[in-house]
Biotite code that builds the C-alpha atoms (Angstrom):
import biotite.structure as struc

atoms = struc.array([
    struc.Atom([-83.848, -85.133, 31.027], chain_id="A", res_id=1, res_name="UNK", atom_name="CA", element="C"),
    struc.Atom([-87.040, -82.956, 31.200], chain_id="A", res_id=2, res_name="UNK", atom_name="CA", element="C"),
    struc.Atom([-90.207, -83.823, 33.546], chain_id="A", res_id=3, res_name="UNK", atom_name="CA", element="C"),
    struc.Atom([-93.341, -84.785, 31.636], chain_id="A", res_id=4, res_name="UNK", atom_name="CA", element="C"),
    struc.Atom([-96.399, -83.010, 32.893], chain_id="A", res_id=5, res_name="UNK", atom_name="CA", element="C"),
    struc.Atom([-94.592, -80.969, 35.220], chain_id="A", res_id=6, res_name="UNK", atom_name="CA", element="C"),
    struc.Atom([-96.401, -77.660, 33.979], chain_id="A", res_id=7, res_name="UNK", atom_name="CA", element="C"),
    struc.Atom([-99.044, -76.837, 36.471], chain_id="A", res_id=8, res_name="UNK", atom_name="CA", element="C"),
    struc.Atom([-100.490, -74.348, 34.205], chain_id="A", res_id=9, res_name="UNK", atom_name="CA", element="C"),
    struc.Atom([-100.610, -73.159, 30.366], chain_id="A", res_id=10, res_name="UNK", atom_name="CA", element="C"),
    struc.Atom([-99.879, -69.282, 29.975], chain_id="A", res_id=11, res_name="UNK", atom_name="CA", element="C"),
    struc.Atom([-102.156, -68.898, 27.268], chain_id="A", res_id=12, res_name="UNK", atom_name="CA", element="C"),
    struc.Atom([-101.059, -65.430, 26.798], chain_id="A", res_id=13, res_name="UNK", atom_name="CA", element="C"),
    struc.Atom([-97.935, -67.106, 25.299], chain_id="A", res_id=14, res_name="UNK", atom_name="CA", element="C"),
    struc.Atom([-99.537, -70.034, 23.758], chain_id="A", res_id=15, res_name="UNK", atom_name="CA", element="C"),
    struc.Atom([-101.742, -67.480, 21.712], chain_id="A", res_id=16, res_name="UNK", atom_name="CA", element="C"),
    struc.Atom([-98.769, -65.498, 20.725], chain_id="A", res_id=17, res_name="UNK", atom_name="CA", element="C"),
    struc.Atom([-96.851, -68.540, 19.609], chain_id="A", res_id=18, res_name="UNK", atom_name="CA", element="C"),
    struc.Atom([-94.032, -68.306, 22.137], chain_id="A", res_id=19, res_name="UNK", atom_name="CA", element="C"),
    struc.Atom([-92.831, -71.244, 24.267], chain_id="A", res_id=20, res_name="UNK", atom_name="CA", element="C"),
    struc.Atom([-94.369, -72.368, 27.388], chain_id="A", res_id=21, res_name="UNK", atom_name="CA", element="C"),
    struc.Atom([-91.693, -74.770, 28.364], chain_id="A", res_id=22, res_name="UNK", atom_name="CA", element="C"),
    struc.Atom([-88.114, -74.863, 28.094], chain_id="A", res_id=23, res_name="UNK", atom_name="CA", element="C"),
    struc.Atom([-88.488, -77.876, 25.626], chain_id="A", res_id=24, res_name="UNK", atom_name="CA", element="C"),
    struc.Atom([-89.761, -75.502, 23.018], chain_id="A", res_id=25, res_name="UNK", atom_name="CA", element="C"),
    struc.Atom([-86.966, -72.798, 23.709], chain_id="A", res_id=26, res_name="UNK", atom_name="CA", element="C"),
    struc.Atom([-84.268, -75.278, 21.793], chain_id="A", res_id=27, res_name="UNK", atom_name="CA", element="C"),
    struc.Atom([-85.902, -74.565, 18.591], chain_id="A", res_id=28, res_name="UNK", atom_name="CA", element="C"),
    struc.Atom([-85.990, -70.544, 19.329], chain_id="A", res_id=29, res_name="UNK", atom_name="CA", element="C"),
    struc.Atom([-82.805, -69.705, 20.714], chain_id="A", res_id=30, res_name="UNK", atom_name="CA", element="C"),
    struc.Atom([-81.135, -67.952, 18.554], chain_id="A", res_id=31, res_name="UNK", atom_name="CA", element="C"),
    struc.Atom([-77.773, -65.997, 18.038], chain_id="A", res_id=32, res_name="UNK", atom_name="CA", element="C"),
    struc.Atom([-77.738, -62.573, 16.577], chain_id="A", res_id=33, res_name="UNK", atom_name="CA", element="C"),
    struc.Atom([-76.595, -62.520, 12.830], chain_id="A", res_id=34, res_name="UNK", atom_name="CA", element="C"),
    struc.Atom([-74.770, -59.887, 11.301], chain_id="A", res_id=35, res_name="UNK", atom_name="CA", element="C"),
    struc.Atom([-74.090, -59.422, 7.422], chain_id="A", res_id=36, res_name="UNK", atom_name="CA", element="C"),
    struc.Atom([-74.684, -62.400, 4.693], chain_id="A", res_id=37, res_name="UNK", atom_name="CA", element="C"),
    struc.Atom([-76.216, -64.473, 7.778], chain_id="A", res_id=38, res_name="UNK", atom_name="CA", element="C"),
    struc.Atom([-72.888, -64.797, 9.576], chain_id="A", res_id=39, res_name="UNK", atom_name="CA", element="C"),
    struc.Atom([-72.994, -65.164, 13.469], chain_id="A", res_id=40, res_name="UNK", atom_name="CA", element="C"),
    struc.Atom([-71.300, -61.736, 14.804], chain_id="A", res_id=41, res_name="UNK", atom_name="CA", element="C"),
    struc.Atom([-71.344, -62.791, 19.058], chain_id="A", res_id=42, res_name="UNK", atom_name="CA", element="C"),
    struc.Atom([-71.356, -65.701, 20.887], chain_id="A", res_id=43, res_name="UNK", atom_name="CA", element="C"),
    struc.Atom([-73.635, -64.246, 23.324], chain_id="A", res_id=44, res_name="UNK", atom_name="CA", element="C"),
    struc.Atom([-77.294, -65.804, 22.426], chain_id="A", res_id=45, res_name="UNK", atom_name="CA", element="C"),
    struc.Atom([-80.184, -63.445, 21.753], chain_id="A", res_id=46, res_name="UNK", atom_name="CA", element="C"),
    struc.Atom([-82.116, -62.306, 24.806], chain_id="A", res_id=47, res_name="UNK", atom_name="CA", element="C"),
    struc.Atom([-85.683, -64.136, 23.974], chain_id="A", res_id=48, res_name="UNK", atom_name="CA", element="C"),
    struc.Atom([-86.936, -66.925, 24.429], chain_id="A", res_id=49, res_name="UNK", atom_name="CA", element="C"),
    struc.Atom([-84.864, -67.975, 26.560], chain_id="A", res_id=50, res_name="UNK", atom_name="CA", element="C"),
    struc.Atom([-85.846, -68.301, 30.512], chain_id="A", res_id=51, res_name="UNK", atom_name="CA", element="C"),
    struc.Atom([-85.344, -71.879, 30.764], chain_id="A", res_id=52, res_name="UNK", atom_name="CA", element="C"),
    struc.Atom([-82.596, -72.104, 28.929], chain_id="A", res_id=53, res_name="UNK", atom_name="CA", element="C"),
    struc.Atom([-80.805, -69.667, 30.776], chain_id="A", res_id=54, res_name="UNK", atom_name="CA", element="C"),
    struc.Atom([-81.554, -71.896, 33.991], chain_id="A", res_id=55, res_name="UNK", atom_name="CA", element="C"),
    struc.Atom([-80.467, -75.206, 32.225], chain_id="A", res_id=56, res_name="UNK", atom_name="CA", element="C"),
    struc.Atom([-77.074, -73.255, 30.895], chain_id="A", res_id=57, res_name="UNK", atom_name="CA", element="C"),
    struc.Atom([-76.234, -72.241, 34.411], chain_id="A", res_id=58, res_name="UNK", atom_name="CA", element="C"),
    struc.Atom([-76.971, -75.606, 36.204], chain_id="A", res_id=59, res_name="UNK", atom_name="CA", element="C"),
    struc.Atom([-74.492, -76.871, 33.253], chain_id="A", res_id=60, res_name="UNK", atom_name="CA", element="C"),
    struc.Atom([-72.183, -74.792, 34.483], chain_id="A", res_id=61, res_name="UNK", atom_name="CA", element="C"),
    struc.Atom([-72.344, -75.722, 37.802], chain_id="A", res_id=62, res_name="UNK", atom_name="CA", element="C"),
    struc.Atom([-72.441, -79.196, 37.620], chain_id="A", res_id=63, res_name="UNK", atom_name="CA", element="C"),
    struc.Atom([-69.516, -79.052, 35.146], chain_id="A", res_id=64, res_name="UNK", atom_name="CA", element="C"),
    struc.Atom([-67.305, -77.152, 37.128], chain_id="A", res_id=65, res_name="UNK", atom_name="CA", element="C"),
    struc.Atom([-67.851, -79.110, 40.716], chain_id="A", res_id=66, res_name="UNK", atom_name="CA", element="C"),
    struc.Atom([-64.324, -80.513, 42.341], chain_id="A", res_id=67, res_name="UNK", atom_name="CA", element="C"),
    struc.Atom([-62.475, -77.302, 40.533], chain_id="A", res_id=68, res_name="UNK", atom_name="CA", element="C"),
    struc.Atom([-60.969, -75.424, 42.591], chain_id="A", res_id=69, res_name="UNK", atom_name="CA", element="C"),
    struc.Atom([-62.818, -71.947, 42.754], chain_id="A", res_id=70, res_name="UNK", atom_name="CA", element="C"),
    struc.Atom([-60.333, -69.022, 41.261], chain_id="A", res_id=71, res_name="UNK", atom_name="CA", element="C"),
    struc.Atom([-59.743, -66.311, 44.178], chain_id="A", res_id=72, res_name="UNK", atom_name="CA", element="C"),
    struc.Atom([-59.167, -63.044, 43.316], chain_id="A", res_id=73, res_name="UNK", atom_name="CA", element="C"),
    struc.Atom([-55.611, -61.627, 43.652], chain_id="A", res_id=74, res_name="UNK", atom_name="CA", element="C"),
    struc.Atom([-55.022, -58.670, 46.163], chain_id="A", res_id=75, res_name="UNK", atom_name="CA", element="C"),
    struc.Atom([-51.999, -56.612, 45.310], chain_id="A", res_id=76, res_name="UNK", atom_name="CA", element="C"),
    struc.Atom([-50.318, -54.478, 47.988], chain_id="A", res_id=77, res_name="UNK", atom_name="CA", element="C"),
    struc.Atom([-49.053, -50.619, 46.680], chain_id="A", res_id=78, res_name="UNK", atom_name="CA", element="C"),
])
């Protein structure tokens, strides 16, 4: 769910560029680098275009992970 009229101000350096200005109009930019005949090569998303969706993927994560217990790291005595 995404606040309407929650932008306090238009970057108009971006709107004139035709970039997004919300994360709402990131979905239809973020892309995943393509190798040969079209073909997906990581899983890794392209690095543009993608501030708020970066934010939304890591609240994902967080939310989807609470009541796991957190992974500690392993200490190994030599």
């Amino acid at each position: 769910m995404f606040a309407l009229d929650s932008l306090v101000e238009v970057d108009n350096s971006l709107r004139d560029r035709f970039q997004p200005i919300s994360t709402e109009e990131e979905f239809a930019m973020y892309t995943y680098p393509a190798g040969e005949e079209g073909k997906i090569t990581k899983e890794a998303p392209t690095d543009l275009y993608n501030h708020g969706m970066d934010a939304l993927r890591y609240m994902i994560m967080f939310h989807a992970s609470a009541g796991r217990p957190r992974k500690r790291a392993t200490v190994r005595e030599y």
